[in-house]
C-alpha positions as MATLAB code, in Angstrom:
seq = 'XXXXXXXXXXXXXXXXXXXXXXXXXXXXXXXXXXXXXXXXXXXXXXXXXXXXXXXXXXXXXXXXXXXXXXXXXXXXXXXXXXXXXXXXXXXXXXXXXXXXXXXXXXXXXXXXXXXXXXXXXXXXXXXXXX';
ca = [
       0.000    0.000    0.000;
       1.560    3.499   -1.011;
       1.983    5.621    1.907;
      -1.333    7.989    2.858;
      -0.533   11.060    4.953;
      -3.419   11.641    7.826;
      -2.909   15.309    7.918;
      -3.368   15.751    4.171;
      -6.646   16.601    1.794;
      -7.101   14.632   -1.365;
      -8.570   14.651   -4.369;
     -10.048   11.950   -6.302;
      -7.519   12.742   -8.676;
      -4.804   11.793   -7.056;
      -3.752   15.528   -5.684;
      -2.925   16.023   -2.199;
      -2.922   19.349   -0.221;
      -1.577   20.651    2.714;
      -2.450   23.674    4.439;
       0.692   25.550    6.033;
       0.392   27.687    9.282;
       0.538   30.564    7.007;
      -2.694   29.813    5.640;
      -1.234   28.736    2.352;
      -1.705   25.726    0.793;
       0.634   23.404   -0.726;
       0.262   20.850   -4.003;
       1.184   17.754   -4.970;
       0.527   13.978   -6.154;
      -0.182   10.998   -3.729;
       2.759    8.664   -3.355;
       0.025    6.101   -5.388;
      -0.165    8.715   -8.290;
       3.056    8.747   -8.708;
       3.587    5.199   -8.345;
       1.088    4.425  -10.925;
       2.728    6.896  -13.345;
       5.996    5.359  -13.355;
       9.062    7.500  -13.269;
       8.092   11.412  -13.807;
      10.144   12.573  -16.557;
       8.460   16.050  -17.164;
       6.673   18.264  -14.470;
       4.287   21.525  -15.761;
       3.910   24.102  -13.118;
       1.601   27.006  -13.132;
       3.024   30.646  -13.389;
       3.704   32.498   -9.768;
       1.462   35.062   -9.973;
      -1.021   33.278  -11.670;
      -4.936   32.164  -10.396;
      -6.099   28.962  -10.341;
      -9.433   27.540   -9.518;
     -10.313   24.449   -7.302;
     -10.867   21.355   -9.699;
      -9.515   23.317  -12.867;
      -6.634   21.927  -14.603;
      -3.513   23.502  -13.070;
      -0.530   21.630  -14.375;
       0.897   18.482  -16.362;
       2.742   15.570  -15.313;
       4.550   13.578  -17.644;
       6.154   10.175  -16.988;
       7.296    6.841  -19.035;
       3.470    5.703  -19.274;
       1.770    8.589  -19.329;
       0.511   12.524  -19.215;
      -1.656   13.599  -16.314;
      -3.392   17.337  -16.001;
      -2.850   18.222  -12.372;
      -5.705   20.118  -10.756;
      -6.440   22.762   -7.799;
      -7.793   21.853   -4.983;
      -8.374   25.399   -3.803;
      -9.189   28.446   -5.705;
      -6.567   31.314   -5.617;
      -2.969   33.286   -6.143;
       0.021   30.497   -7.682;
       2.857   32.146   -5.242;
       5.050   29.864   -5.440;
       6.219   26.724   -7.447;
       8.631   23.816   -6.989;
      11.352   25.017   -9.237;
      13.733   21.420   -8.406;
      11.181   20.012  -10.704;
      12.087   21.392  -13.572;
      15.737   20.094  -13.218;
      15.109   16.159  -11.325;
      11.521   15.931  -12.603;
      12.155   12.546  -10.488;
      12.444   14.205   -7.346;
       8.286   13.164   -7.482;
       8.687    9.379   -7.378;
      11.510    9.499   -4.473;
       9.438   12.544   -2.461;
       6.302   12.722   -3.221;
       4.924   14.411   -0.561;
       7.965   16.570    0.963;
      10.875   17.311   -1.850;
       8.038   16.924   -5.115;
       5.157   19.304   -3.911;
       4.760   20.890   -7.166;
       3.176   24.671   -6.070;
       1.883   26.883   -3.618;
      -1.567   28.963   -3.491;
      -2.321   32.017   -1.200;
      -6.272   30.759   -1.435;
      -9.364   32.918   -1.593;
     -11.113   30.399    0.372;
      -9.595   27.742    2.437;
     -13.183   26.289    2.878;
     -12.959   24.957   -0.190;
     -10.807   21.844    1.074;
     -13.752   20.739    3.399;
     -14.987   19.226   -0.040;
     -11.865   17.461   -0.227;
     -11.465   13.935    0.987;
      -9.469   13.020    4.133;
      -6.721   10.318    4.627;
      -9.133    7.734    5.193;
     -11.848    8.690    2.542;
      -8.966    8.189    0.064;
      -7.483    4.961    1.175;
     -10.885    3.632    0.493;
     -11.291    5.596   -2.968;
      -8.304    3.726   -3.961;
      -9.330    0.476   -2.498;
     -12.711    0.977   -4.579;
      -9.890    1.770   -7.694;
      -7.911   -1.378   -7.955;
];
C-alpha cells in the first residue's frame, strides 16, 4: 500500500494538499499517483502570480506511461512553485509528498478543502480503484 498522509486533503484525482500555518496551501501527487505513473520525466507548473481555480486543470505531469493534467484543490494566487522540478523531474517518485510538492496557493477560500477527501476517505477511494 503506497503511503497515505493523515494530515493531508485529497482529491479523487490523485492531488494532495496541505495547508501551512501561514494559511497557504501546498500541491502535490499521492505517493500512489506517482507510483502508478511510473518514473516522472516532465513536471508543468503554473506561473507564480497566476490564479487557479479548485478542480480546474492547473498543471501536467509527464512520466514513461503517461501525461496527467494536475488540478487545484483550492481556488486562488500560484505564489510559489517547486522550481527542483524542472531540473530532477524525479524528485516526485523518491518525495512525493515533501521534496516533489509541485506549487503553492495564497487561497481565496480555504473552505474549499472541506470538499476534499481526508486520509481515510482516500485509502478507500483507492481500495474501490484497484
Amino acid at each position: 500500500m503506497s503511503e497515505i498522509r493523515s494530515e493531508l486533503k485529497y482529491l479523487s484525482s490523485h492531488e494532495w494538499a496541505r495547508v501551512e500555518e501561514d494559511g497557504t496551501v501546498t500541491i502535490g501527487i499521492t505517493d500512489h499517483a506517482q507510483e502508478a505513473l511510473g518514473d516522472v520525466v516532465f513536471v508543468e507548473t503554473p506561473e507564480v502570480g497566476s490564479q487557479v481555480s479548485a478542480g480546474e486543470e492547473a498543471g501536467v505531469v509527464e512520466s514513461v506511461k503517461a501525461a496527467s493534467d494536475i488540478y487545484s484543490p483550492v481556488t486562488g494566487e500560484v505564489i510559489a512553485v517547486n522550481e527542483v522540478l524542472e531540473e530532477a523531474p524525479e524528485t516526485v517518485n523518491e518525495s512525493p509528498y515533501d521534496d516533489g510538492w509541485f506549487f503553492k496557493v495564497k487561497p481565496s477560500d480555504v473552505s474549499e478543502l472541506d470538499g476534499a477527501m481526508d486520509s481515510e476517505a482516500y485509502v478507500k477511494s483507492v481500495e474501490d480503484d484497484s
